[in-house]
N, C-alpha and C positions, 0 to 999 in steps of 0.2 A: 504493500500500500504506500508505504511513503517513497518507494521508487519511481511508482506511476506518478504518486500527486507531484513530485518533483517534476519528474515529463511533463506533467501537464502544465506546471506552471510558467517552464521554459518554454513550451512550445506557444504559449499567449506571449510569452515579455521578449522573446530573440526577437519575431518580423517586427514587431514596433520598434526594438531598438537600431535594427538592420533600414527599417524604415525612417528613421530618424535621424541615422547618418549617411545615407541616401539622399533625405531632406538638405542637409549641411552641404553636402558636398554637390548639390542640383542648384542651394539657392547662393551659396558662395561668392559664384563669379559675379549676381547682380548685386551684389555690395560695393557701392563705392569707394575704392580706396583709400586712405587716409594719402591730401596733399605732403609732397616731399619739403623739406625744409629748405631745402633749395644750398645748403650750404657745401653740397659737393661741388665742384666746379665741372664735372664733367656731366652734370645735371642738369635739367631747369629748373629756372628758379619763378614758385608758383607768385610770389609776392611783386613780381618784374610785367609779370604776365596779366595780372591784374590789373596794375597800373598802366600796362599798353590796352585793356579792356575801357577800362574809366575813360582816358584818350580819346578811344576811340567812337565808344557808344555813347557821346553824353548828348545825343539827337540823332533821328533821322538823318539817314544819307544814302538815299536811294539815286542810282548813276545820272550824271549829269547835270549834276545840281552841285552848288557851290560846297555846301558839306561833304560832299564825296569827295571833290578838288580838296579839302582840307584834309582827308584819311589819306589820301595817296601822297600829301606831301611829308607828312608825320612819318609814315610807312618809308618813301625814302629816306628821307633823315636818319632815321634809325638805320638801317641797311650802309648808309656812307658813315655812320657813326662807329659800324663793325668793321672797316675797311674794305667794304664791297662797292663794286662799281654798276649799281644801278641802271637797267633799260627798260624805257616806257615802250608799250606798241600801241598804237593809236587806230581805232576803228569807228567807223561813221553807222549807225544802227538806225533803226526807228524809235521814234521815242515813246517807250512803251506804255511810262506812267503820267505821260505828259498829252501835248495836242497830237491830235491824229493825224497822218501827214505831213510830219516834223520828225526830223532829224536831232539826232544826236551823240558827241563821241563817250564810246569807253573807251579804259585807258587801261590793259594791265602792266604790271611793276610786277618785273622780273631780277634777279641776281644770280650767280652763276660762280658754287665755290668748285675750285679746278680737286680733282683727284690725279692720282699719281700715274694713274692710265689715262683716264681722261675717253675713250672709246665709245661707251654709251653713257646716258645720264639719269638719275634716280629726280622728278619730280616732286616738291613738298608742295602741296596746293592748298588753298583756300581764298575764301572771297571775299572782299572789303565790303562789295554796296551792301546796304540794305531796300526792302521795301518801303514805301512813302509812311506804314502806319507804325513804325519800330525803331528804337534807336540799335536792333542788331546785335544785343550786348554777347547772347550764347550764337545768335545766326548771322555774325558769322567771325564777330571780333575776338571772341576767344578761341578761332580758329588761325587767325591774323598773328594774334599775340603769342599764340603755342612756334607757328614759324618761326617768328624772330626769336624767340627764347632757343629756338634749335640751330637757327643759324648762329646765335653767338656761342652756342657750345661748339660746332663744327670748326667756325673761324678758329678758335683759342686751341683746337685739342687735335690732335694727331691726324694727317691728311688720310684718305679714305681713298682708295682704288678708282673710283670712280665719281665725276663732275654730280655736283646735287643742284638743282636749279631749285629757287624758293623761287614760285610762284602766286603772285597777288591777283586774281583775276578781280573784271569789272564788270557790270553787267550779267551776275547770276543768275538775280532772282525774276528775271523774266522769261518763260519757257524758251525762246532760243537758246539761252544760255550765250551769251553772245561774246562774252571777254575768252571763256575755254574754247568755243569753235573756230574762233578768229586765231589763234594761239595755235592749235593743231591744224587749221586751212593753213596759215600765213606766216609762222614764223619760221624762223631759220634753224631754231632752234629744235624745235617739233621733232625733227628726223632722228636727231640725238638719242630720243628719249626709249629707256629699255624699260622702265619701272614705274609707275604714277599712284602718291598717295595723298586721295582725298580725304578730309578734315572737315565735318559738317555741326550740327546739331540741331536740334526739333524739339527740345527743353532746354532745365535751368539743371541739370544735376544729371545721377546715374553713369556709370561706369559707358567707357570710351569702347563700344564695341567693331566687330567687323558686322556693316551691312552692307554689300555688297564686292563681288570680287572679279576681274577681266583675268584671262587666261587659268591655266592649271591652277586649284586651288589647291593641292597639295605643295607644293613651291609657296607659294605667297602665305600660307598658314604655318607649313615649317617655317618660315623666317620669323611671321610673329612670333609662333610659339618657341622659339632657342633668340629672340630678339628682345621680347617686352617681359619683364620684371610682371605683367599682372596679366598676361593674355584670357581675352574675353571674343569667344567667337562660338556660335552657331549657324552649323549647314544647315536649319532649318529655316533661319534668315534669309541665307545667301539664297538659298533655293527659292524661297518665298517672292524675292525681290526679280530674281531671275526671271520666273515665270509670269510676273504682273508687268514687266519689259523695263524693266530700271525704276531708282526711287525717284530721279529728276532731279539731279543734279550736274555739278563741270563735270562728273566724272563721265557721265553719257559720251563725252566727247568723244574720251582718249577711247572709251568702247567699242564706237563706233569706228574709229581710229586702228582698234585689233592692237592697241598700247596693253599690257597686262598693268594690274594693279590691283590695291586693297581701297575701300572705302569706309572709313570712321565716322559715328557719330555716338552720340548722348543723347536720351531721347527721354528719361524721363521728368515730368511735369510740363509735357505738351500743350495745355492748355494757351501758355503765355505766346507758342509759336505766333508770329508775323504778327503780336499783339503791343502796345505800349510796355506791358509789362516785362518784355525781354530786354531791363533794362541790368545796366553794371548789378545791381541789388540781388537779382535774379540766378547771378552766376554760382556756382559750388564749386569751390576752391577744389577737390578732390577730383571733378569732374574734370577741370582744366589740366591739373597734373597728371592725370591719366592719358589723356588726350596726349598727353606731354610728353609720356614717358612710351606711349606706344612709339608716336611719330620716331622718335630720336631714336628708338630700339630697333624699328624696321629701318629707316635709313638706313642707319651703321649696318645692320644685315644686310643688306641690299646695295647701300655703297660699296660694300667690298666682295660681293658677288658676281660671278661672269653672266651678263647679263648679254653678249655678244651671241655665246650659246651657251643658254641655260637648260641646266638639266631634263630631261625628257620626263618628268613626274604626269601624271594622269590629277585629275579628281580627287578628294578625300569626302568623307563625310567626317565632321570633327566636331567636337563640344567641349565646352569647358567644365573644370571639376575644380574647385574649391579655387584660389587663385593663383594659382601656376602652376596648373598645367594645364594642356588640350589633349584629349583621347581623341585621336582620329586615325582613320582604315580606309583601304581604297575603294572607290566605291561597286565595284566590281564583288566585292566581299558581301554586299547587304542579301543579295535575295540565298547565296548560299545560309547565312547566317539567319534567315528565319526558314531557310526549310530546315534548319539545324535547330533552331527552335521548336519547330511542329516535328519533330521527331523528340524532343526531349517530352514536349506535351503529350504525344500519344502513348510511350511509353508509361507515364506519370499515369493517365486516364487509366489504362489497361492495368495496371496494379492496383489504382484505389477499384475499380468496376471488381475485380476479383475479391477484393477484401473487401466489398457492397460498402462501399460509403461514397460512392459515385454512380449516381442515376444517368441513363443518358436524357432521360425526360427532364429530371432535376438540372443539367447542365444546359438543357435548352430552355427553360424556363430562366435559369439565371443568367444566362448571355442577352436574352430578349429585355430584363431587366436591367442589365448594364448598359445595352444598347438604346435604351428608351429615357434612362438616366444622363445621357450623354447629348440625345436629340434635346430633351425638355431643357433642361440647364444651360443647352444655345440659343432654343427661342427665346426663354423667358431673359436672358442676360442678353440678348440682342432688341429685344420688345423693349426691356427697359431701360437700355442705352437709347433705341431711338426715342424715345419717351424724354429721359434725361437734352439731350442733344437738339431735339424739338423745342424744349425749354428756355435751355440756357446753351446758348451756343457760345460762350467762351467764359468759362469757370474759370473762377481760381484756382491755382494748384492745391493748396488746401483746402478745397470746395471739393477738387477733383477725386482728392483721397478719400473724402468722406466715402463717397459715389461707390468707389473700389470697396471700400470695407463694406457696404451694404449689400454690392454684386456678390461679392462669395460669402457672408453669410445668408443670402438665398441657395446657393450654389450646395452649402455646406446642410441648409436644411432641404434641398433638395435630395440629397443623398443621405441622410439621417431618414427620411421616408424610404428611400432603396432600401437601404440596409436592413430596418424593420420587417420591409416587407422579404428581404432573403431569407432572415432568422427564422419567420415562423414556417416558410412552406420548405426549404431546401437545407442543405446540408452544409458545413462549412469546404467541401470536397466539390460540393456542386457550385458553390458561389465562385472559387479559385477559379476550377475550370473554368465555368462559364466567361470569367472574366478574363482569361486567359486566350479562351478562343478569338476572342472578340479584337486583344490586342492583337494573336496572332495574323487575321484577316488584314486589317489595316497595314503589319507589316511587310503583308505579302505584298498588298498591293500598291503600298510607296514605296517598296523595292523595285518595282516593273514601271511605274511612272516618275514620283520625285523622292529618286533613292537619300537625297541630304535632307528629305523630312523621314525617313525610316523608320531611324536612331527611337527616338519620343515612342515610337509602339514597340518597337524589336525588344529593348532591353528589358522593359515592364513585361511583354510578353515572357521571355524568357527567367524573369522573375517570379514570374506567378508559375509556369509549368515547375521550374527546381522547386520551388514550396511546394507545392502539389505533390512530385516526386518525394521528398521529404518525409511528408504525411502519409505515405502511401507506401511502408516496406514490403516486402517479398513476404509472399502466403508462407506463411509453415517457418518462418527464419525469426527469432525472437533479437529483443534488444539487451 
């Protein structure tokens, strides 16, 4: 007796605590950093970066307006202050926020530090204008201010194999995108380039991730991942992004272009996006240093990389686990690994079915429940998003959180009704399975279309089949 009640009590407390540190190491990577103190020299410094924020976002300066002239001139000075030799390139556009049938120039500011090869060139990008309704402060000057803070670590500290161009584009945030296609149609420069990393954000805070990625993402994710101090990256993103045809940004250019590269942002507390409120106040020092520390981490990887001919890598599907590291595999590996999955689950089924604590009826009954648990808790969190959104079309961030804690405690007492209803008709054998098959399905079938969303079903799947397995020893074989 007190052998079993031991069993039994570890067999309730291991998956929650296996679940728990699961949870740690799932919710890890979106923890914002703690900003760096900036007192190494081969670092940025967050407190420098700030103060090119203030600078730069203390109003509107959407292109062609005397505010912009003022960012671009700020932005050179600084740049001749590192001992870089500054080139504007000059382009005649339409005026997009202005009269219709009226012309107007962007302007990007470019700098150019030489490497030791010099052959091809590593691009740092980001964009000065802003929209007429924002003074820009996360979109896009703490993308401005993370450059220059990188560029005076590269000036100061050991040459690098290859030329790095910091690029200032003008003329973003109007869908041509007009400062990055004038720069890839017309500069001289353009041809140079082996590497492009853009620099965005879409809030005021949250960890500096990879959203979108051009060429082999195995290459461009190794470099994150052996480059950045806190690498944060999901192929369910990248794929995500991929498949909707880009997020709309300079980096469309270089894609367009067939340039490989990575693209960074921060995104949470979106509310404030293209609003007054993305002002200097709005920033998180964390968020910037990360930004910070990715950019300067991929450079140096990537500055000292053959980017002439770079290695022949395929695909990864990758994710982040606590803050540094990434698990990623090629993606050629996903559909063996969930039929490597449905061979652990059917094994697992076929031992509980013999030691009768798995129904097949009771398995399809609770896959129908999990399945229905999954449909409900999208409508009702999608009904009362658009519900919310109908409302108040631009919350506060802290308005915005409320909203978040109120969705998943629906979400949560959504599935407090699931669970109830598991308990009383089926088995704890039938509810695993069920929930097991159900991941299984999905990871079949994002292995055959978007294998970099797989990951999210395959591994849960194959969690639930090993518990199941677990619970399920061999007829006639004692413990």
């Amino acid at each position: 007796m007190p052998g079993s009640r031991t069993q039994s009590v570890a067999g309730r407390v291991v998956p929650w605590l296996l679940l728990g540190v699961l949870g740690i190491a799932s919710v890890g990577p979106l923890v914002t950093p703690m900003a760096p103190d900036g007192s190494s020299p081969d670092a940025i410094s967050v407190a420098r970066a700030v103060d090119h924020i203030d600078r730069i976002a203390s109003h509107p300066h959407p292109m062609g307006t005397a505010a912009n002239a003022e960012v671009r001139a700020y932005i050179v000075t600084q740049l001749i202050a590192m001992g870089l030799d500054p080139e504007l390139q000059t382009a005649t556009v339409p005026d997009y926020f202005g009269t219709p049938g009226t012309t107007v120039e962007v302007v990007n500011v470019m700098a150019r530090i030489r490497g030791t090869v010099g052959s091809k060139a590593v691009v740092l990008m980001g964009h000065y204008d802003s929209v007429p309704t924002t003074p820009g402060a996360n979109d896009d000057a703490a993308a401005v201010a993370v450059i220059l803070e990188v560029g005076r670590v590269l000036v100061n500290g050991p040459s690098l194999a290859n030329d790095v161009i910091l690029l200032f584009t003008d003329g973003e945030e109007p869908a041509p995108r007009f400062g990055s296609a004038a720069f890839v149609a017309q500069h001289r420069w353009a041809d140079d380039v082996g590497f492009v990393i853009n620099l965005e954000a879409a809030g005021g805070s949250g960890p500096s991730m990879v959203i979108e990625i051009a060429g082999p993402s195995g290459w461009s994710v190794g470099g994150l991942a052996e480059g950045s101090p806190d690498p944060v990256a999901f192929s369910f993103l990248t794929e995500t992004a991929s498949a909707i045809g880009g997020i709309g940004t300079d980096f469309d250019s270089f894609v367009a272009a067939g340039i490989p590269g990575v693209h960074f942002a921060y995104l949470r507390g979106s509310p404030i996006y293209h609003t007054p409120n993305d002002s200097p106040t709005s920033v998180n020092a964390g968020s910037v240093g990360h930004h910070g520390s990715n950019a300067l981490g991929i450079v140096q990887f990537f500055g000292n990389a053959d980017l002439v001919e770079p290695p022949r890598t395929g695909d990864d599907i990758f994710f982040s686990v606590l803050h540094s590291h990434v698990v990623r595999y090629p993606t050629g590996w996903s559909f063996p690994l969930a039929m490597a999955a449905l061979v652990v689950f059917g094994v697992a089924a076929a031992l509980a079915s013999r030691r009768g604590t798995l129904r097949a009826m009771g398995m399809v009954g609770a896959a129908t429940a999990v399945l229905g648990g999954i449909v409900v808790s999208m409508l009702v969190v999608s009904g009362i998003w658009w519900l919310v959104t109908g409302i108040r079309t631009s919350p506060g961030v802290g308005e915005s959180y409320v909203y978040l804690a109120a969705v998943a405690l629906v979400i949560v007492a959504i599935w407090m009704i699931v669970r109830r209803l598991a308990r009383k008709r089926w088995s704890i054998d039938d509810v695993l399975a069920g929930t097991a098959i159900i991941w299984l399905m999905l990871a079949l079938a994002t292995s055959a279309t978007l294998d970099g969303v797989s990951y999210l079903f395959l591994w849960p799947a194959l969690g639930a089949s090993a518990l199941l397995l677990v619970r399920a020893p061999v007829p006639g074989v004692t413990s």
